[in-house]
C-alpha positions in Angstrom: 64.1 16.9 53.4 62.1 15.6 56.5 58.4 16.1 55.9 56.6 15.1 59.3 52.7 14.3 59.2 50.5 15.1 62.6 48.3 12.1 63.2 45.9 11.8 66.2 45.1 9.0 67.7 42.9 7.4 71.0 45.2 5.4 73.2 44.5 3.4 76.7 43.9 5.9 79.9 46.5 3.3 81.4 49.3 4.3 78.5 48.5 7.8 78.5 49.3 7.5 82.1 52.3 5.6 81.7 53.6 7.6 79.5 53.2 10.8 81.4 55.2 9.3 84.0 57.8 8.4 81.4 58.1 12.2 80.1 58.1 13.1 83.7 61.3 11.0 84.5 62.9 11.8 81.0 62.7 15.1 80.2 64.7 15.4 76.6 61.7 13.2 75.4 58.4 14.4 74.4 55.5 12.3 73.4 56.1 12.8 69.5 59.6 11.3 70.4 58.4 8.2 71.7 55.6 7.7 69.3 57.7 8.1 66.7 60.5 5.9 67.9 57.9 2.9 68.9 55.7 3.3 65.5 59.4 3.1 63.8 60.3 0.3 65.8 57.3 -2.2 65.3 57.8 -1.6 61.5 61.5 -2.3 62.2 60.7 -5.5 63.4 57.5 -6.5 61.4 58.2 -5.2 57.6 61.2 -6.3 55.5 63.7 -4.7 56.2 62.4 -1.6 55.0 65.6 1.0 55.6 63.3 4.0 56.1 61.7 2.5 59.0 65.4 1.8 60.4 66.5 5.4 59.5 63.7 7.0 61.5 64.1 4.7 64.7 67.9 4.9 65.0 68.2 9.1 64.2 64.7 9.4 67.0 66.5 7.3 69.4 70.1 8.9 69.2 68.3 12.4 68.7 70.9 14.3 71.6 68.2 17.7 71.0 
């Protein structure tokens, strides 16, 4: 069962920016997509090896919805 929690958070005008431009050029993302996806990729790469993290990243990036 996938439980999904809503965080907010205050980012850069320069990344908000960016990323609008992103989602503009790539429209089967959306911003949850590619926070989800980086957040899951920085614990990926920092944390040990922790399979949930690797789970979430590789089923966000391969998502074909």
């Amino acid at each position: 069962m996938n439980v999904t929690v809503s965080i907010t958070s205050e980012i850069p005008e320069e990344l908000h920016e960016s990323l609008k431009s992103y989602l503009e050029s790539h429209p089967n993302w959306d911003q949850d997509r590619v926070v989800t996806a980086g957040m899951s990729l920085f614990l990926l790469q920092n944390s040990n090896g922790d399979r949930r993290a690797s789970r979430v990243y590789l089923e966000t990036l391969f998502d074909r919805s």
